[in-house]
MMTF fields as JSON, N, C-alpha, C and O atoms, coordinates in Angstrom:
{
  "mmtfVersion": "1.0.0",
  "mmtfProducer": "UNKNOWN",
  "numBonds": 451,
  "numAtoms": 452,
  "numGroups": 113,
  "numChains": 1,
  "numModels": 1,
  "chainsPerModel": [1],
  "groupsPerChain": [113],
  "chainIdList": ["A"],
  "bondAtomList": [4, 2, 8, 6, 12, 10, 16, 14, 20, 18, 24, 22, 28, 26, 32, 30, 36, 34, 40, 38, 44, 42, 48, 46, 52, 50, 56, 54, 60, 58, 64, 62, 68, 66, 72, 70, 76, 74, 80, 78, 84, 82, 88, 86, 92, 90, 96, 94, 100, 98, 104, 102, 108, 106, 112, 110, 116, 114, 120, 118, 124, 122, 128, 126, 132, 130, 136, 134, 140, 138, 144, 142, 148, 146, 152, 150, 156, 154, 160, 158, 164, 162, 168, 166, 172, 170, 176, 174, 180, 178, 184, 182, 188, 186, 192, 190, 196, 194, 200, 198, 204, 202, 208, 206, 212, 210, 216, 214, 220, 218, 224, 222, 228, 226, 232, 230, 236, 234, 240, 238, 244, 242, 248, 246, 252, 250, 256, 254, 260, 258, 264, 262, 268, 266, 272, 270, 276, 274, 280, 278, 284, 282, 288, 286, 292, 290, 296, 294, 300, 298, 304, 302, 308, 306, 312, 310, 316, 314, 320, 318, 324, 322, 328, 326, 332, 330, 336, 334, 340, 338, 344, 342, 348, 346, 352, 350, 356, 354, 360, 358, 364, 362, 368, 366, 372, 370, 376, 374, 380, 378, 384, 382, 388, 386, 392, 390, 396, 394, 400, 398, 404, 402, 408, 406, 412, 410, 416, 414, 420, 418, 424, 422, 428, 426, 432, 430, 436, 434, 440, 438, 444, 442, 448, 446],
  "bondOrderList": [1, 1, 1, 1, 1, 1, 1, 1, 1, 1, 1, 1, 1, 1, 1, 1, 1, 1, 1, 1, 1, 1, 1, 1, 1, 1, 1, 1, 1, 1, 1, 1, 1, 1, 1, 1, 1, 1, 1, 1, 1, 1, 1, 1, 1, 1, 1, 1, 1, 1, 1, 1, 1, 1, 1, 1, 1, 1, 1, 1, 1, 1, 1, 1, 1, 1, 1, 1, 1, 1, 1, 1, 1, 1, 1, 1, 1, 1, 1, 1, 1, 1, 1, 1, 1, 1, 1, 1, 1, 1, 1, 1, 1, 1, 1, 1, 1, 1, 1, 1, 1, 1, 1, 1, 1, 1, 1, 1, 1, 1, 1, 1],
  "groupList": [{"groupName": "UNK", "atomNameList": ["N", "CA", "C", "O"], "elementList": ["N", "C", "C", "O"], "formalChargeList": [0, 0, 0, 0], "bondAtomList": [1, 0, 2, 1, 3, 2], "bondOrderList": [1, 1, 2], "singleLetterCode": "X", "chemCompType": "L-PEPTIDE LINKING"}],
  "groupTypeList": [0, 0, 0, 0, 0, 0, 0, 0, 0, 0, 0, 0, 0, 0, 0, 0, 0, 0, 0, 0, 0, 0, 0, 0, 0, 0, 0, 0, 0, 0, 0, 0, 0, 0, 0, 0, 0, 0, 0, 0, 0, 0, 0, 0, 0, 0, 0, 0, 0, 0, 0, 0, 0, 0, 0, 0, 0, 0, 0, 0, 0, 0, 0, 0, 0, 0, 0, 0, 0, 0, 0, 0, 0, 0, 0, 0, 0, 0, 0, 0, 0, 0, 0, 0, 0, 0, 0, 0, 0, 0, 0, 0, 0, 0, 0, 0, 0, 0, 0, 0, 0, 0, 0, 0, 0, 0, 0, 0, 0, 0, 0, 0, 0],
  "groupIdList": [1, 2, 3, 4, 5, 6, 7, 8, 9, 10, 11, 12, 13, 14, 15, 16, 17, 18, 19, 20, 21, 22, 23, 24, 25, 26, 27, 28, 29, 30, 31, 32, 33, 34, 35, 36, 37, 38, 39, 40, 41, 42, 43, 44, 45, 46, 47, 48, 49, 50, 51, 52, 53, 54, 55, 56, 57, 58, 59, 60, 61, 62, 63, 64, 65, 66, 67, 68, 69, 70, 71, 72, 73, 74, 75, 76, 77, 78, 79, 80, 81, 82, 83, 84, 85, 86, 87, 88, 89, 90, 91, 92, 93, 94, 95, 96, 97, 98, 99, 100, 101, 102, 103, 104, 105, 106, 107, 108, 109, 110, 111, 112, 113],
  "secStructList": [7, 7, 1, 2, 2, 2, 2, 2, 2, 2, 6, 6, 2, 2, 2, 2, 2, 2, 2, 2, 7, 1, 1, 7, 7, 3, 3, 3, 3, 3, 3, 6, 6, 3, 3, 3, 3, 3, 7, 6, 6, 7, 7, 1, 2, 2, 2, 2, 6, 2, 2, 2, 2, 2, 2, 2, 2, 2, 2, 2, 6, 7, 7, 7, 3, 3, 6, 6, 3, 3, 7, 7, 7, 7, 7, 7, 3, 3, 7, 7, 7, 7, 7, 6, 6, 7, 7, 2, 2, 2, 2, 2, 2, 2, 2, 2, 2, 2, 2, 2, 2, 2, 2, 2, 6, 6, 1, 1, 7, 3, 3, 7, 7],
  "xCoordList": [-43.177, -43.267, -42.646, -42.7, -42.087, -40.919, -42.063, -42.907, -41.777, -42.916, -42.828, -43.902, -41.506, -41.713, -42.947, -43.802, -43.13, -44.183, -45.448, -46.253, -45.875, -46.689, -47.156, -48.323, -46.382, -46.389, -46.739, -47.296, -46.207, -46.487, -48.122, -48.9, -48.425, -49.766, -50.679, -51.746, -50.741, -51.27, -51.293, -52.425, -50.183, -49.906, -50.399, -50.208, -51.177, -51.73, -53.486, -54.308, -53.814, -54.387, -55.464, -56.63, -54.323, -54.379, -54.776, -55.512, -53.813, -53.811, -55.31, -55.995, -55.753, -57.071, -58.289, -59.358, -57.976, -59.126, -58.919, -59.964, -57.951, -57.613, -58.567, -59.477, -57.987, -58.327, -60.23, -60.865, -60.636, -62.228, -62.848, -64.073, -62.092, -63.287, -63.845, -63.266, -65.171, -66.666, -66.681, -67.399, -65.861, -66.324, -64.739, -64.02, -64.174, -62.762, -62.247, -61.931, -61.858, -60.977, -59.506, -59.235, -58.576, -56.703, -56.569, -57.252, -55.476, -54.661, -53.561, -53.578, -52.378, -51.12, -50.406, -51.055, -48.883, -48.301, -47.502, -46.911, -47.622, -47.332, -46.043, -45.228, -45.717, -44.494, -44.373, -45.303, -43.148, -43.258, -44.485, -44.331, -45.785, -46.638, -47.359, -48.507, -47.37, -48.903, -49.266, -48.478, -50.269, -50.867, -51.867, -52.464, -51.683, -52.515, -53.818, -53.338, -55.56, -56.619, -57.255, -57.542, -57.383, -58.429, -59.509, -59.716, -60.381, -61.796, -62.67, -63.464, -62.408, -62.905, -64.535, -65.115, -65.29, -66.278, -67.482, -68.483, -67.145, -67.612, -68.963, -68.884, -69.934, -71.155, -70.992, -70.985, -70.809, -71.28, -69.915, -69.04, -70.24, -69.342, -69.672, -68.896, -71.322, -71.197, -70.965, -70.803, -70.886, -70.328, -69.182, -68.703, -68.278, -66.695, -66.758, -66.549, -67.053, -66.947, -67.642, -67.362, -68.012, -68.545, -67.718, -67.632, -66.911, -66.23, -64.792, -64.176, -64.376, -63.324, -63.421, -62.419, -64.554, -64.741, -64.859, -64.494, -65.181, -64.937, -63.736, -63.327, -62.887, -61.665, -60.746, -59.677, -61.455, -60.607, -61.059, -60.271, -62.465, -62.593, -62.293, -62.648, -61.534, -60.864, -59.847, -59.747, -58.874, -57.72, -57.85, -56.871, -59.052, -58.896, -59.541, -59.094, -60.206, -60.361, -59.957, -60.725, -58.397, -57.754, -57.076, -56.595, -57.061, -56.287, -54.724, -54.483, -54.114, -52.581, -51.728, -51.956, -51.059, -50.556, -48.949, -48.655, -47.616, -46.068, -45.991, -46.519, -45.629, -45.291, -46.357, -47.453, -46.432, -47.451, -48.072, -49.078, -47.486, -48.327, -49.366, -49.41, -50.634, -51.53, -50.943, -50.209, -51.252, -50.788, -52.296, -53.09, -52.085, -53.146, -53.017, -52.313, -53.827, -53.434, -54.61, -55.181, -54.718, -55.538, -54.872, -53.816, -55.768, -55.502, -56.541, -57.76, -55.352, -56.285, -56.425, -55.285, -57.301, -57.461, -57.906, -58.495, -57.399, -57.661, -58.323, -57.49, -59.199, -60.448, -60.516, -60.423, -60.704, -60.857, -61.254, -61.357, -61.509, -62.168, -60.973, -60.369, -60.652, -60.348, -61.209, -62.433, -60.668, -61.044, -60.37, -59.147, -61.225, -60.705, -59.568, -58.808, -58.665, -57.768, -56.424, -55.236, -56.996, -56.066, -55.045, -55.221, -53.898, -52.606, -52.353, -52.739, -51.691, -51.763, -51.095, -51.659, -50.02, -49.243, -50.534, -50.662, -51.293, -52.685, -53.255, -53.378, -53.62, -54.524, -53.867, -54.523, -52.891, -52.244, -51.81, -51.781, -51.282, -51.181, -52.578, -52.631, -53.423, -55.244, -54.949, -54.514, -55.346, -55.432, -54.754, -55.096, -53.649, -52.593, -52.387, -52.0, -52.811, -53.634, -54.688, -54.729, -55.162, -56.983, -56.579, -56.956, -55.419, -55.206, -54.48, -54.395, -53.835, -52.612, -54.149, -53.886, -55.552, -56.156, -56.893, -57.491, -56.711, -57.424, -56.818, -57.389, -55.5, -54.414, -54.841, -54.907, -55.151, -54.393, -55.875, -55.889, -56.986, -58.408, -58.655, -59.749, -57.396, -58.313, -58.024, -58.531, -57.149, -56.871, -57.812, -58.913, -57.109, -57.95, -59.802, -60.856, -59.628, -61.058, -60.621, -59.614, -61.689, -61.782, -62.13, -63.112, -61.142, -61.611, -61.941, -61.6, -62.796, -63.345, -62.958, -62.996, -62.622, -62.864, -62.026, -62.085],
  "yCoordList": [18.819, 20.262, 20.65, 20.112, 21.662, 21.952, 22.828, 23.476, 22.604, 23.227, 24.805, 25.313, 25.754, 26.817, 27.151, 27.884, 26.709, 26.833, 26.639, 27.295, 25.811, 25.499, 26.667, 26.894, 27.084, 28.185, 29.708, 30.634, 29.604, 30.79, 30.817, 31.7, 29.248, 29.826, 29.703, 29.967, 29.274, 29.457, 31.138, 31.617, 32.067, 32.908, 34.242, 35.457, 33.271, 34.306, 34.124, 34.822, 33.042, 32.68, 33.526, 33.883, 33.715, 34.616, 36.079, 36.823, 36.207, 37.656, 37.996, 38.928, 36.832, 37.28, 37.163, 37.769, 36.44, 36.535, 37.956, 38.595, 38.66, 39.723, 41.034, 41.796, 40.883, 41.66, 41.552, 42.409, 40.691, 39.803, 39.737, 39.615, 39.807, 39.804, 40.515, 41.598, 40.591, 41.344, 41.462, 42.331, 40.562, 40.344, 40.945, 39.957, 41.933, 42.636, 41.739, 41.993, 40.387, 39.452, 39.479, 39.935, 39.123, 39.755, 38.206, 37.385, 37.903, 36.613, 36.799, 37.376, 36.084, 36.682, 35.276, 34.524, 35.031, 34.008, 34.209, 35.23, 33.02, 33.06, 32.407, 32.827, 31.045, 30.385, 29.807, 29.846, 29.076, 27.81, 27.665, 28.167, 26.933, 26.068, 26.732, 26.498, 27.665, 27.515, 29.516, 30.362, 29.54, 31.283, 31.328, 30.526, 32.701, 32.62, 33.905, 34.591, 33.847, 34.298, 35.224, 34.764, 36.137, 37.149, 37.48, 38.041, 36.831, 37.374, 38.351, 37.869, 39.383, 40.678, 40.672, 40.955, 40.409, 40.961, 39.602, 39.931, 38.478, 37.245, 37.136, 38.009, 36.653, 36.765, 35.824, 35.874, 34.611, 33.217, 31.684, 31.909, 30.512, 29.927, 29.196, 28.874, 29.075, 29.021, 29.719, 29.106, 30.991, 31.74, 31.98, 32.178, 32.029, 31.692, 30.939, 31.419, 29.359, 27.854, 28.376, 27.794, 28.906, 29.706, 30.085, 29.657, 30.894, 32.055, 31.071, 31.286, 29.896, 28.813, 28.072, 27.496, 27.818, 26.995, 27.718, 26.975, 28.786, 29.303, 29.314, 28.613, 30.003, 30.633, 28.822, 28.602, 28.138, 26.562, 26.108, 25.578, 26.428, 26.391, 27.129, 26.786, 28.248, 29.434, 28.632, 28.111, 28.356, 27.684, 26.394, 26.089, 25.249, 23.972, 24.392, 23.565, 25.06, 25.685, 26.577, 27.083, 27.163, 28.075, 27.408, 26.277, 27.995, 27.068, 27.795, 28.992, 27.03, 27.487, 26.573, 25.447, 27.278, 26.793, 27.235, 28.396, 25.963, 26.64, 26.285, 25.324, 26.76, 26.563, 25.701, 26.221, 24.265, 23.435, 22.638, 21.952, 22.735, 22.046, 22.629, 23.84, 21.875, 22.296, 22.058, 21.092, 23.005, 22.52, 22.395, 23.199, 21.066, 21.405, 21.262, 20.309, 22.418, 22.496, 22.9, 23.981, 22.027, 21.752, 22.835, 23.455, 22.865, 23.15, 22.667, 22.528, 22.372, 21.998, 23.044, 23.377, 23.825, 24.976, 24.103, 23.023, 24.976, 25.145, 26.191, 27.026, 26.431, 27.821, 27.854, 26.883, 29.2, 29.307, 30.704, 31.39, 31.283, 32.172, 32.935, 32.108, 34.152, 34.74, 34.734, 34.823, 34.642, 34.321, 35.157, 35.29, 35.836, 37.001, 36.627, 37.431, 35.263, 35.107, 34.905, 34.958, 34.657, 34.925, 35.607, 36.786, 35.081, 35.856, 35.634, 34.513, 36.441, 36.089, 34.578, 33.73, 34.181, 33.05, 31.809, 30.884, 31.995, 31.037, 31.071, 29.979, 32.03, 31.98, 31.136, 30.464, 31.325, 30.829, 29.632, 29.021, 29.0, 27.955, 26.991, 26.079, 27.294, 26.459, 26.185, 25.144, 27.587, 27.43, 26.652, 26.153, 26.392, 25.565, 23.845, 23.096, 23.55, 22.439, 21.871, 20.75, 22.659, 22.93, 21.599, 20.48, 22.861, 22.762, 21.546, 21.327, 20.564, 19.532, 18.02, 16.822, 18.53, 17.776, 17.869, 16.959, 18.995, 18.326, 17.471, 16.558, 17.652, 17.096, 15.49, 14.801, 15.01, 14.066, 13.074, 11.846, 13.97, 13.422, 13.487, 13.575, 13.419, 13.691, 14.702, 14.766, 15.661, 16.901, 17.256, 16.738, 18.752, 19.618, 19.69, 19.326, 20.192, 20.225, 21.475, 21.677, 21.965, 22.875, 22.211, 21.496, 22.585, 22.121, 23.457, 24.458, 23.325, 24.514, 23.904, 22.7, 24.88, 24.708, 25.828, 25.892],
  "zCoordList": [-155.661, -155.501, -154.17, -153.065, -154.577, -152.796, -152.337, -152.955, -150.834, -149.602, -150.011, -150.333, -150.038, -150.297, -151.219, -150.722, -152.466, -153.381, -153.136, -153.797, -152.254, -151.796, -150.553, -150.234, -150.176, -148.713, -149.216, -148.627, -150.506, -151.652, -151.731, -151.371, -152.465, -152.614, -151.945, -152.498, -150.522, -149.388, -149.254, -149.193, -149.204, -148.973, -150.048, -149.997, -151.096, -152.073, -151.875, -152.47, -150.916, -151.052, -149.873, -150.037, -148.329, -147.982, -148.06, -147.412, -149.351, -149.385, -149.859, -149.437, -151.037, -151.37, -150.355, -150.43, -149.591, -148.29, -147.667, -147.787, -147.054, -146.623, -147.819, -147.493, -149.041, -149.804, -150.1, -150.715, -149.679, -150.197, -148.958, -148.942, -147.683, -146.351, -146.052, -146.137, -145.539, -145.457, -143.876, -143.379, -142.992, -142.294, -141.627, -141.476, -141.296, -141.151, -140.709, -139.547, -141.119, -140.854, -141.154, -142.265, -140.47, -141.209, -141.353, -140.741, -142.357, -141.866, -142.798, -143.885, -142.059, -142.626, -141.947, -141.22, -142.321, -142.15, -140.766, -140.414, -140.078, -138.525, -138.383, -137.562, -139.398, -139.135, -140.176, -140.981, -140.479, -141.327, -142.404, -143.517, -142.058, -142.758, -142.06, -142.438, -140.988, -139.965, -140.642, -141.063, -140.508, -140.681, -139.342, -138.624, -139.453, -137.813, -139.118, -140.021, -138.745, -139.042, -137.877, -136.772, -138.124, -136.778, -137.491, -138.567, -136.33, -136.868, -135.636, -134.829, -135.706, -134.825, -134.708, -135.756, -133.653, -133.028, -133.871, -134.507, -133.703, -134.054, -133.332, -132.468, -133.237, -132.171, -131.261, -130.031, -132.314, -131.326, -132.235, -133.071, -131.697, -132.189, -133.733, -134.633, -133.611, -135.013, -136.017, -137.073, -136.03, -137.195, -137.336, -138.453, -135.91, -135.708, -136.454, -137.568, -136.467, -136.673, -138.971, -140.019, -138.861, -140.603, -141.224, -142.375, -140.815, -140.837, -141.284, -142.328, -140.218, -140.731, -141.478, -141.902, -141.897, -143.212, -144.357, -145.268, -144.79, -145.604, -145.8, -146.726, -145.11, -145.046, -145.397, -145.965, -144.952, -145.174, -146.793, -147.576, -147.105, -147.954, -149.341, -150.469, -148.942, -150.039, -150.243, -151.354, -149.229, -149.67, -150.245, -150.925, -150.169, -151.172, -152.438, -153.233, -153.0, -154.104, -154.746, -155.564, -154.577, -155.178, -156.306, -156.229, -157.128, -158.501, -158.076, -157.918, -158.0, -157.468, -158.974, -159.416, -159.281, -160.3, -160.29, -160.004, -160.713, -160.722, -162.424, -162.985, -162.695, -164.536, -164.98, -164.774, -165.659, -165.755, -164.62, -164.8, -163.505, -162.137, -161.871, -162.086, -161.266, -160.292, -159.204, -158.997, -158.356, -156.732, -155.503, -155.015, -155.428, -154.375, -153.358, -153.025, -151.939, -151.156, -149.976, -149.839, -149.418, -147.964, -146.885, -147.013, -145.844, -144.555, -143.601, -143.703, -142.274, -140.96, -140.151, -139.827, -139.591, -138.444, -137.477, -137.492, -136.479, -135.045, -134.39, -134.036, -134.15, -134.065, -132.603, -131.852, -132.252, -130.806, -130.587, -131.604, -129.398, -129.175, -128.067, -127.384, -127.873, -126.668, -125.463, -125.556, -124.481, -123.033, -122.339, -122.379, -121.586, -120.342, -120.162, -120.702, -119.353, -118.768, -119.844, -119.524, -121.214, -122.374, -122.787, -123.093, -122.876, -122.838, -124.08, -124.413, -125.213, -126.624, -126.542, -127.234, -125.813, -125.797, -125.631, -126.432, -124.603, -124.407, -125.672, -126.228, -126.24, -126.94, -128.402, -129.197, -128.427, -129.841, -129.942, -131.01, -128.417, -127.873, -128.104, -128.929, -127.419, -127.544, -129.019, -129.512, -129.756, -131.65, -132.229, -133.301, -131.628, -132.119, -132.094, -132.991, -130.682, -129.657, -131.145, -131.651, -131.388, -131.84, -133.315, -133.664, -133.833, -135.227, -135.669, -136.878, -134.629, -134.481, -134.021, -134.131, -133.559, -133.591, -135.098, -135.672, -135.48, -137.34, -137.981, -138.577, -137.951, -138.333, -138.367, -139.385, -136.833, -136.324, -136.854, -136.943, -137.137, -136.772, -138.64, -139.197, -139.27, -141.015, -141.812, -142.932, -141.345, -142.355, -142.902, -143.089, -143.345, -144.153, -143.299, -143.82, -142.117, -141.593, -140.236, -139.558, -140.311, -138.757, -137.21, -137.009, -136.174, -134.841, -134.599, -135.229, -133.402, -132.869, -131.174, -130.92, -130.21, -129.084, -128.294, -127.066]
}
């Protein structure tokens, strides 16, 4: 299965979180393979750290389908919080840091830090 297809249904997968969040969360596609998620006025880190597993968990249970294929499709996040001294570049940078240790530690799982 070519990556485009795969980036598709990540990207629908998206859209239905956008369209389905309770919690005024956006997420939309940032690059390549990567989507960047905002979650506005979060309390604390475990519900941040809630809030990514779901959202990790929408995408491994989406039935994504190209003609007769199933496609299945994981993701690793990188979760983080804004910090006073946070410049969007910092902040996306950390998330990014975050998301290259799910990767590296097991896929398809949330880091938080």
């Amino acid at each position: 299965m070519k990556l485009k297809n795969k980036v598709k249904g990540v990207a629908l997968s998206m859209k239905d979180f956008n369209n389905y969040s309770n919690n005024g969360g956006m997420a939309g596609r940032w690059s390549g393979e990567e989507f960047i998620v905002i979650f506005p006025l979060v309390e604390d880190d475990k519900n941040l750290y809630e809030l990514a597993e779901r959202t990790r968990m929408l995408i491994e249970n989406s039935s994504l389908r190209k003609g007769k294929e199933n496609l299945n499709v994981t993701c690793s996040l990188g979760v983080t919080e804004v910090r006073k001294s946070d410049t969007i570049e910092t902040l996306i940078k950390r998330a990014d840091e975050l998301m290259y240790i799910s990767k590296a530690t097991g896929r398809n799982k949330v880091t938080l830090g």
